[in-house]
N, C-alpha and C positions, 0 to 999 in steps of 0.2 A: 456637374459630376454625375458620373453613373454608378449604383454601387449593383452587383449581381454576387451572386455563390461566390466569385474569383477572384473580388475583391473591389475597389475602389479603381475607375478611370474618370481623369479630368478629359474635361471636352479639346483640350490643347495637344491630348496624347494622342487622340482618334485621327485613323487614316480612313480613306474612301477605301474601300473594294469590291463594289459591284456602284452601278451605276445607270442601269438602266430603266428600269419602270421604277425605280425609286432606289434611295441610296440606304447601301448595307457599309457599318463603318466598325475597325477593328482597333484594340490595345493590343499591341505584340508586349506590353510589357507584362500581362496578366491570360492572356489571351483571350481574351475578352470579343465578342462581338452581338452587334445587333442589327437587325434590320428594320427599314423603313423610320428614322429617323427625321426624314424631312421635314412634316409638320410639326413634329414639336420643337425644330430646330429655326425653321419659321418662327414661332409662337415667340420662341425665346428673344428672337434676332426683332421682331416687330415688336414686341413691348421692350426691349434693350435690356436685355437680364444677363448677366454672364459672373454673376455668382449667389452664392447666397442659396442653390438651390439642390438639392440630390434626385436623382429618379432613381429609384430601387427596379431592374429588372427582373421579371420573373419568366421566359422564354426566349426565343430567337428577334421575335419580333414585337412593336413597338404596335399597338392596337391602333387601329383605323378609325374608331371613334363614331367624327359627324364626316368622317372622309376629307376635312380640310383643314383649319387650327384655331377654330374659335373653341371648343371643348378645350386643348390646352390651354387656348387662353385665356379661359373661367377658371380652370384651378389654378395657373400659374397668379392671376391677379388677386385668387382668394388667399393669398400665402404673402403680398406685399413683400415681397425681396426686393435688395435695392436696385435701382437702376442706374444703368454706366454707359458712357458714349461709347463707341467704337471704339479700337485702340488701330487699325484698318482706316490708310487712306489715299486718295488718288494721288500719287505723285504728280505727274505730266498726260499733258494727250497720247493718247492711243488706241489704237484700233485692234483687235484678237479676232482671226476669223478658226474656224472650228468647223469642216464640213459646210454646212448650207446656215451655221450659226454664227451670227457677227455682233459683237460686242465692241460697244465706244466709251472711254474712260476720260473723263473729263473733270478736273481738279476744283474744289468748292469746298465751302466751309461747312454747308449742310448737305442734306442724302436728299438725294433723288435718283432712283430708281423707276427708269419707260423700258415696258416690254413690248415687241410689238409679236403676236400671233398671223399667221397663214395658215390655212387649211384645203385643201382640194374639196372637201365636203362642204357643200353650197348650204348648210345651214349650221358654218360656222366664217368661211370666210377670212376675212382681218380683223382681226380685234386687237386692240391695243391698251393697256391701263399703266397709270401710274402712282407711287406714293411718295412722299415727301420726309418721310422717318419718322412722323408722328404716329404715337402709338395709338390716340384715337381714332386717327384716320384708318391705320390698319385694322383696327377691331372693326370700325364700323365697313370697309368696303372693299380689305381682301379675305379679312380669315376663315370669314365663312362659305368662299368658293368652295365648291367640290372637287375632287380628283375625276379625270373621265378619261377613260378608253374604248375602243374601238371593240364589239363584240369579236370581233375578228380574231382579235388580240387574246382574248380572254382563254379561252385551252392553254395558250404555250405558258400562259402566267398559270393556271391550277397545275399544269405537269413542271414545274418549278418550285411549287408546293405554298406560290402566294398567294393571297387573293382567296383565300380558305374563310369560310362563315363574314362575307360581305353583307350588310345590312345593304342589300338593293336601294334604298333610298338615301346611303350615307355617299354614292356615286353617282355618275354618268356614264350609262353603258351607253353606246350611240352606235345608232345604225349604219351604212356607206354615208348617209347624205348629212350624217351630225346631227340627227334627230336621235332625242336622247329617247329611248325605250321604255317602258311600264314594265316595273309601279315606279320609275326614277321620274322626282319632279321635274319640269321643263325647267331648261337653261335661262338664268337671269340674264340682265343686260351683262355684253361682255364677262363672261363668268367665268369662261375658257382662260382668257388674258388673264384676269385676275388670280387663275390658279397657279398658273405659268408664273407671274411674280410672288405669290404667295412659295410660291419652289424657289424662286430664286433666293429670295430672301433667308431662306431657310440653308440655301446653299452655301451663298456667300458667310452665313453664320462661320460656318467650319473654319472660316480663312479669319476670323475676327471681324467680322463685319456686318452688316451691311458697311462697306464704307465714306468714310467723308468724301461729296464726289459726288459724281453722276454717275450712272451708269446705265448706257441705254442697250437693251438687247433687244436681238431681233433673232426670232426663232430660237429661243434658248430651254434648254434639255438638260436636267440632271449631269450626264457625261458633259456636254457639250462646257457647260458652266464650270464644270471644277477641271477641265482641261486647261480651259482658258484664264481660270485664276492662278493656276502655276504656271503658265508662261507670262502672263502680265504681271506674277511675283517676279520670275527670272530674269525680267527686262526692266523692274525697276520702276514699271507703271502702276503699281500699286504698291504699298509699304508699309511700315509700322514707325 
C-alpha cells in the first residue's frame, strides 16, 4: 500500500501510465500517482511480499537509491512482513509478441523467469539470466544489477524532468559500444540481463505475480511487458 498527502492506495488499484524508461503508476481513485516504481516493485515481487507493508510517499518520484533493488531489499527484510505465493498463474502455452519483444508462457507449479538480452553495442551483446522465485537467489544475483542507459539517451530523460541528482555510481551510463563511463563501476558478469529481469519482475508484480509458470522473455521493456500481460490476461494465458 501507498500512503501520500491524498490518502491510502492498495497496489491492486494502481494503473500503468507511462511506461518507458521506467513505470510511472496512478489511483484514479485518490489521484494519486508516482513514479519510477519498478524497483521496489521488483524488491517486493523477489522476496514475495504483498502485504503487510505501507510506503509513505513524500514526492512525484520513488528515489533511485543503489540504481537497482537490493536497498529495498535491506529495508523490506529488516521489517519481516509475511510472505505469500503468487495469487498469478500460467494457465496454458502461449506465446505474446510486442514489437521486437516476445514472450513464452508456459504452465508449472514453480516460477521460473529466462530473459534473454540483445544489444547492437559489442560490449554488451546477448546476455541472458534467470531466477527460479527464490528469494535468496534473488537477493544474491539480480537485485543488485544496476539500471543503464545509453549517454545518448540521457538529455531527453533530464528535459522530462527524470534522472535529476543521479548518484553516477548508483547506474550505467554507457557509451555507443556498452562501455559503461567514469566514475560508473564496470558491468559485472551479465548485469544488463539481470537488470532486465530484475524489471520484469518488478513488472509482472503489478499483474500479481511473478507467476506460477515460466515465463521466458526475449527482449523485454517496461511497455513491452505490461502490454503483453494484458493480452495474455485477455486470452486467458495467464489468471488468477
Amino acid at each position: 500500500m501507498f500512503r501520500s498527502g491524498r490518502g491510502e492506495a492498495r497496489i491492486d488499484e494502481l494503473r500503468v501510465v507511462r511506461s518507458d524508461y521506467g513505470v510511472r503508476v496512478r489511483c484514479e481513485r485518490i489521484g494519486f500517482e508516482v513514479e519510477s516504481v519498478e524497483h521496489l516493485f521488483a524488491a517486493l515481487g523477489g522476496l514475495s511480499i504483498r502485504a503487510g507493508v505501507t510506503m509513505e510517499v513524500d514526492g512525484p518520484e520513488m528515489p533511485l537509491l543503489d540504481g537497482a533493488a537490493l536497498a529495498f531489499v535491506s529495508a523490506l527484510e529488516g521489517l519481516s512482513p509475511p510472505r505469500e505465493p503468487p495469487r498469478l498463474r500460467v494457465l496454458r502455452d502461449g506465446v505474446v509478441r510486442v514489437g521486437e519483444s516476445v514472450y513464452e508462457f508456459l504452465p508449472g507449479d514453480g516460477i521460473a523467469l529466462d530473459v534473454e538480452v540483445a544489444f547492437d553495442a559489442p560490449r554488451i551483446g546477448r546476455q541472458s539470466a534467470s531466477w527460479t522465485g527464490s528469494a535468496s537467489t534473488f537477493v544474491g544475483e539480480v537485485a543488485w544489477a544496476r539500471t543503464f542507459g545509453f549517454r545518448r539517451d540521457a538529455d531527453a530523460l533530464r528535459r522530462s524532468g527524470r534522472a535529476r541528482d543521479v548518484d553516477p555510481l548508483a547506474v550505467m551510463v554507457l557509451d555507443d559500444d556498452g562501455a559503461v563511463e567514469p566514475p560508473g563501476e564496470e558491468a559485472r558478469p551479465a548485469e544488463f540481463a539481470r537488470h532486465k529481469l530484475l524489471d520484469l519482475v518488478g513488472d509482472l508484480y503489478l499483474f500479481g505475480g511473478p507467476p506460477h509458470g515460466t515465463v521466458r522473455a526475449n527482449r523485454p521493456g517496461h511497455g513491452a511487458t505490461h502490454r503483453a500481460l494484458i493480452e495474455a490476461l485477455e486470452r486467458r494465458i495467464v489468471g488468477q
